[in-house]
N, C-alpha and C positions, 0 to 999 in steps of 0.2 A: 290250635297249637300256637304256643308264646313263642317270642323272641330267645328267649332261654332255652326251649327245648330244641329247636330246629339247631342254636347253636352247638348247642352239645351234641345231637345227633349226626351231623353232616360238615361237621369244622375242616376237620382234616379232607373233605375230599376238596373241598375250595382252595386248598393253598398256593398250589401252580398258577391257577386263576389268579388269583389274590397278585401276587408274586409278578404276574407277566402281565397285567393288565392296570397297575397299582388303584384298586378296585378299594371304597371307600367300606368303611363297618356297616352303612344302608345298603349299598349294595349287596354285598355278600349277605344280608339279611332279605334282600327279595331275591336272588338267586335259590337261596335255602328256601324259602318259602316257594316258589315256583317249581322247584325238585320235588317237595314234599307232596303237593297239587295234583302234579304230574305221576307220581305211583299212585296217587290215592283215585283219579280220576280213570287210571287206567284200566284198573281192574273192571271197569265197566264199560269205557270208549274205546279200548285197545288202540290208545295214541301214539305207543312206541313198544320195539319187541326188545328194547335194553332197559330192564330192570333196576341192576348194579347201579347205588348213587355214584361211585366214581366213573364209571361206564357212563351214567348220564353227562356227567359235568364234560368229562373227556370227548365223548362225541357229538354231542348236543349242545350244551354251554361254550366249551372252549373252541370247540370247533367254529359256531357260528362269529364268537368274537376274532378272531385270527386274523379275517380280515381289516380291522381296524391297523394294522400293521403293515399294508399298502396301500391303504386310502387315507388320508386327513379328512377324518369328521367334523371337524369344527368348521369348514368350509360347504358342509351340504345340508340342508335342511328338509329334503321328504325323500323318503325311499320307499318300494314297493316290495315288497316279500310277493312273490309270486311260489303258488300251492303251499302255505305256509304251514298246513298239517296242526302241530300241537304249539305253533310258533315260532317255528327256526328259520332264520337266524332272527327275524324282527323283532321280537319281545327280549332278547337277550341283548342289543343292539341298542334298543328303548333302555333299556335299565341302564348299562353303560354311558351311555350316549343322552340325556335328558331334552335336549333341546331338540329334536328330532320329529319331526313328523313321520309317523309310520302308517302304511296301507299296508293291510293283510287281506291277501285274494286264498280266501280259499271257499272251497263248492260242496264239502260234506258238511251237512247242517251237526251234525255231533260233534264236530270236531269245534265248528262255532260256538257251538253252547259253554265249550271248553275254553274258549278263547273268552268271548266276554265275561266269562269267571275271572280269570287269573286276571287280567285288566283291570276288573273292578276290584278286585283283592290285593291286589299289588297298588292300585293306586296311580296308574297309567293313565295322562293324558295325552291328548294328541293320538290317539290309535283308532286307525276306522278299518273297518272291517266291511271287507266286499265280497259278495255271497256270489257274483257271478263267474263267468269262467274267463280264458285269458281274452280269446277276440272278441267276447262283448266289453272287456276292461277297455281293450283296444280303439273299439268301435265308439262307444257312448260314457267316456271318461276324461275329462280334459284336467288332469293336476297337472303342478308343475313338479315335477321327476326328476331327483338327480341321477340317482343308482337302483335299479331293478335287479336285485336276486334271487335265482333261485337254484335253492339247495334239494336236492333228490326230490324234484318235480318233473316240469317239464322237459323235453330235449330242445338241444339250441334250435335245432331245425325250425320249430313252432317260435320260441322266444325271439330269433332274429326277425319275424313279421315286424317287430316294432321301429326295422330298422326303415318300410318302406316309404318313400316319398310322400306320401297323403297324411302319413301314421302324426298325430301330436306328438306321439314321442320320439323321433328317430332323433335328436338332439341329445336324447338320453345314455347313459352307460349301463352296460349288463355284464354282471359278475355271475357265472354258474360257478356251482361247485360241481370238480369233477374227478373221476378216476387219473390215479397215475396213469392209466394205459390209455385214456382216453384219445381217438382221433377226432380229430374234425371232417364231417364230411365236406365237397365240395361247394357246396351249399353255404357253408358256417364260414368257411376258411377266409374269404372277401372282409370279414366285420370282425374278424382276431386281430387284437395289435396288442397281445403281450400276453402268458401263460407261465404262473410260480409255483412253486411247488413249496408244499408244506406238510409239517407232519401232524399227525390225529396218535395220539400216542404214540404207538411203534410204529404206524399207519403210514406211507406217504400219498399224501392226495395232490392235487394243485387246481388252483382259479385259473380259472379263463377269463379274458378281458375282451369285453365286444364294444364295438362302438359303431357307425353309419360309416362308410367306405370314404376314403378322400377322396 
């Protein structure tokens, strides 16, 4: 599929995008293509259960971009998508964001195969892809880390291990995406220093902000 069709096919769902991100005419042309990937792949890897192109861009696209709206990316250069699934928020993040090093942890090999597709069809550098799970990422990976997110993966409980003392990364910051009603257990509550709320459509959701304890 050409650059002509995807446009005319999926114009109108990118505009909000477009609009609140001021998102260049390549961009909105590998988001389009990444939308178009993403139902075509799915009907066979079942990588997401929202169909809807505007459904996708809304909870998927513009969701995982959101955050750029309380962080300064021009100041970070590698992030970790942690269980990134069919890519979220990292490859969306990547396209916005170009100068960016991205690590994608994710442990289902299908979901992989789906991943170094769109990478290499989009034209993605700097994207590496890690097949193991979060405490071996933990245990036997030394980058250097600015922001670690993760969106409808892991729970904080497991995520804040990277806060401990031995960890290379507790220097690092972790952004979960989570429910409005979301609590923090006892456990989590020591490494929050700050929680926003935002909306997903009509949705309100909010980030959480962890960081190693003062």
């Amino acid at each position: 599929m050409n650059k002509q069709q995807l446009d005319g096919t999926y114009e109108s769902s990118f505009k909000k995008m477009h609009d609140d991100f001021s998102l260049t005419l390549e961009q909105i042309f590998l988001y389009q293509k990444y939308l178009h990937m993403l139902r075509e792949w799915n009907t066979k890897f079942n990588l997401t259960t929202i169909l809807e192109p505007q459904k996708i861009v809304e909870n998927h696209f513009h969701d995982s971009l959101a955050i750029s709206q309380h962080i300064d990316f021009s100041e970070i250069n590698t992030i970790v998508d942690v269980g990134t699934g069919a890519g979220f928020p990292g490859i969306p993040l990547k396209i916005l964001f170009p100068h960016l090093h991205v690590i994608l942890i994710e442990v289902n090999a299908k979901k992989r195969i789906f991943l170094e597709h769109i990478i290499k069809q989009l034209g993605l550098e700097s994207v590496t892809i890690y097949s193991q799970d979060w405490r071996t990422f933990l245990r036997q990976t030394e980058y250097s880390v600015d922001y670690f997110f993760a969106r409808a993966s892991l729970q904080p409980e497991e995520l804040v291990r990277m806060f401990k003392p031995s960890c290379v990364y507790k220097d690092a910051q972790l952004v979960y995406w989570a429910s409005k009603k979301w609590i923090a257990s006892d456990m989590e509550k020591p490494f929050i220093y700050k929680e926003v709320e935002y909306e997903v459509g009509d949705v309100v959701r909010k980030y959480v902000f962890f960081c190693k304890k003062w």
